[in-house]
N, C-alpha and C positions, 0 to 999 in steps of 0.2 A: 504494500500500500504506500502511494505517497500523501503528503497533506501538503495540500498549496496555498499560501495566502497571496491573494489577490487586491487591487484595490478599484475601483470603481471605474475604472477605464480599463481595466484588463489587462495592469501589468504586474507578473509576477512579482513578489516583493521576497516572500522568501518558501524551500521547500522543505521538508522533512518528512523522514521515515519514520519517527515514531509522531504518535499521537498527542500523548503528552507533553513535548516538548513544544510542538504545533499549537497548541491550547495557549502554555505559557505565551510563548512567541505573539499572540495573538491577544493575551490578559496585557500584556506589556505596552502593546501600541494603544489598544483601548486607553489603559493609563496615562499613558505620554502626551495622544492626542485627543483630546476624548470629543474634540470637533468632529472628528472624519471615522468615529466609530462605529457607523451606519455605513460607512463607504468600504470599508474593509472588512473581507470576507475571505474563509476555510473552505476547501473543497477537498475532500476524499476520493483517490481516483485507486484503482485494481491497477494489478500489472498489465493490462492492455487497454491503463489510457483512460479508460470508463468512468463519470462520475457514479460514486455510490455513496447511498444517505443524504443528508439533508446537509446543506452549505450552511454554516453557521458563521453569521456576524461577529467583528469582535465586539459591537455594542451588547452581544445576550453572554458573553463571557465573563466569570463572576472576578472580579480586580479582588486581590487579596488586600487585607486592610495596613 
């Protein structure tokens, strides 16, 4: 699986293999810029490429306190 974050024009920002790491990466921009945390998005893709699941925003990503 990779996990891709994207931001609202469609450029990759950064990728990862695990999950978790993808999530933080993703808690983190929410935090830093919490303007554009509707505009940035997680996508789940198989090894041949396929989106699978649901794309999740980093604005529904819980920011650690």
């Amino acid at each position: 699986m990779t996990y891709s974050i994207f931001d609202s024009t469609g450029n990759l920002l950064d990728a990862f293999t695990d999950r978790a790491a993808a999530l933080d990466c993703l808690a983190g921009i929410a935090q830093a810029e919490p303007e554009s945390a509707n505009d940035v998005f997680l996508i789940t893709q198989d090894d041949d490429g396929n989106a699978v699941g649901e794309t999740v925003y980093a604005s529904a990503v819980s920011i650690p306190a």
